[in-house]
N, C-alpha and C positions, 0 to 999 in steps of 0.2 A: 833451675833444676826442678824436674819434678818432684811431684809429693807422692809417698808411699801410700799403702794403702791407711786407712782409720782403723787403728785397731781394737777400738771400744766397738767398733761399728761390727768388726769380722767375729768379734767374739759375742756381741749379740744374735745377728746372723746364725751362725753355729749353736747356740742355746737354742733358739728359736725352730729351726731342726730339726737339733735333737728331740725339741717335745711335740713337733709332729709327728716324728718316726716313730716314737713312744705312742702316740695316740693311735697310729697305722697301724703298728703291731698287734696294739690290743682288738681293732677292728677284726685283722684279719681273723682271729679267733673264734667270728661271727658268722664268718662267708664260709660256705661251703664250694667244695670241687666235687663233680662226681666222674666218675669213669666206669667201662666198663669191658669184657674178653669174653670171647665165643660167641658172638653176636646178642651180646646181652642177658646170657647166661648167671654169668658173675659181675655184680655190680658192688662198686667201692665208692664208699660216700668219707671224704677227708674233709675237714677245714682247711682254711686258708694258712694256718700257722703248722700243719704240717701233723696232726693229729688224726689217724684213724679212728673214726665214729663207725663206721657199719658196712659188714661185708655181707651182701645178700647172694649166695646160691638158689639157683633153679633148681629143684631136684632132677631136672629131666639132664644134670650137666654129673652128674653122680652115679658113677660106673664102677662097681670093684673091680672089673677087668681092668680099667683103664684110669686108675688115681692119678697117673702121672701128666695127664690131660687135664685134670681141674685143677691140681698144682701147677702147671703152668697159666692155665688161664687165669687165677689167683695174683701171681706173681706179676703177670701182665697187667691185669685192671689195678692193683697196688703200685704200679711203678707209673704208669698213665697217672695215677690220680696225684702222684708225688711228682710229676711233670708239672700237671694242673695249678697243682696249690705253689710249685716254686714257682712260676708263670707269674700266677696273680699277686705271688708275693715280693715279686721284681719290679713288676707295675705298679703297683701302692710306694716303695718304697722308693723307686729310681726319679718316680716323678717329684715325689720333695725332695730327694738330693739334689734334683735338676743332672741325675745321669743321664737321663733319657731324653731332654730337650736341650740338649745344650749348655745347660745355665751353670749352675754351681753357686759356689762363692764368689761374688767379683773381689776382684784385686788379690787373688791367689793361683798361684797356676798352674792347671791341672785339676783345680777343685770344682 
């Protein structure tokens, strides 16, 4: 009959993990995303953990006729950069789950 998995083994594995997710996390803190709307008008500078640092406007993008144009391009380079940084923050985090390559936990399934 075979043998189950080791589960001193599955729960080190899992410790082990967890504190590089922990270490990834605090990484991401570090990295930055930038984006940008209007052909670079409005630029949006976020971290990787999901925190807006700095929105630079053009003045040439500043129309009181037209607010509703640099609020949209605003809203564009803000959700670009929030694309960006969940992006990078899938990749750091997928590749030590082993979402991304396959891997996982062995001897668990689905993990």
């Amino acid at each position: 009959m075979p043998q189950g998995p080791n589960m001193n083994q599955i729960l080190k594995q899992a410790q082990q993990m967890q504190a590089e997710m922990a270490k990834a996390q605090e990484q991401l803190k570090n990295e930055i995303v930038e984006a940008s709307a209007g052909g670079g008008m409005v630029k949006v500078t976020m971290t990787g953990d999901m925190q807006l640092r700095e929105i630079k406007i053009d003045p040439a993008a500043v129309d009181p006729e037209d607010v509703e144009l640099l609020q949209d391009m605003v809203t564009a380079a803000v959700n670009e950069a929030m694309r960006s940084a969940q992006e990078l923050a899938s990749s750091r985090m997928g590749g030590i789950a082993g979402l991304g390559g396959g891997g996982g936990l062995p001897g668990l399934p689905g993990m």
